[in-house]
C-alpha angles and dihedrals in degrees: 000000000000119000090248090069094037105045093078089073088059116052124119126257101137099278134105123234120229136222106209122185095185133197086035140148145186097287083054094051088049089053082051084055098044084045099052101040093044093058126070087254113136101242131197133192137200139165113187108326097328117092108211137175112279118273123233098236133019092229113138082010091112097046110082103026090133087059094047149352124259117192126173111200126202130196113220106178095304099332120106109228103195112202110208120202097212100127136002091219100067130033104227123180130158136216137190109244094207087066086064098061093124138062095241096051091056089044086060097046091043088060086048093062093046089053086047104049084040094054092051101023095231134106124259127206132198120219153166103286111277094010103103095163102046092072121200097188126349115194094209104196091201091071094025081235137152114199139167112213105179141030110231098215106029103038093055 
């Protein structure tokens, strides 16, 4: 996908942008881990207010999160993926759009999101923050395609 038909789904307008993996599990949060530990992403961890170094597995990771936060971070060329441990059923991380202003950001994210669908066979979509339904691109590693499905600022 070129940047000219990308762009649209990032531009600012004070929202994130969310990367959903839908209909997961654990076993699916622990492929998001092997995927991401096993690539040359920056990665941060932290677990209330204390960074640590990144676990092996997410298990535990979901009980408790009214006692603390847990936030995974991801470094993708320059753009900060946060992993949020809200559900199990459901892989949720955000992005700020205003970090994928070039062509080579969203290229990178874009690869991202193939590693990602790959690692846990499943599609993800990007979409307006909150809206995990309303999808902007969606990499489906079934087809090996990359597709943009709405436009953010003409389909609303």
């Amino acid at each position: 996908m070129d940047w000219e038909q990308a762009k649209s789904a990032f531009v600012r307008d004070g929202s994130l942008r969310d990367l959903y993996v839908l209909d997961t599990t654990v076993e699916d949060w622990r492929s998001l881990f092997d995927f991401v530990r096993g690539s040359m992403y920056g990665l941060r961890f932290r677990r209330g207010d204390d960074w640590r170094p990144v676990p092996a597995d997410p298990d535990g990771f979901f009980a408790g999160q009214s006692e603390w936060t847990t936030l995974l971070s991801i470094d993708v060329a320059g753009v900060a993926v946060h992993a949020h441990f809200f559900e199990t059923d459901q892989i949720e991380l955000d992005i700020e759009p205003s970090e994928v202003q070039t062509p080579e950001r969203a290229a990178a994210l874009f690869e991202f999101m193939r590693g990602l669908a790959r690692s846990v066979g499943k599609p993800v979509r990007l979409t307006p923050e909150n809206c995990r339904d309303y999808v902007l691109i969606e990499y489906d590693p079934a087809s090996d395609e990359l597709r943009k499905e709405h436009d953010h600022w003409t389909d609303q």
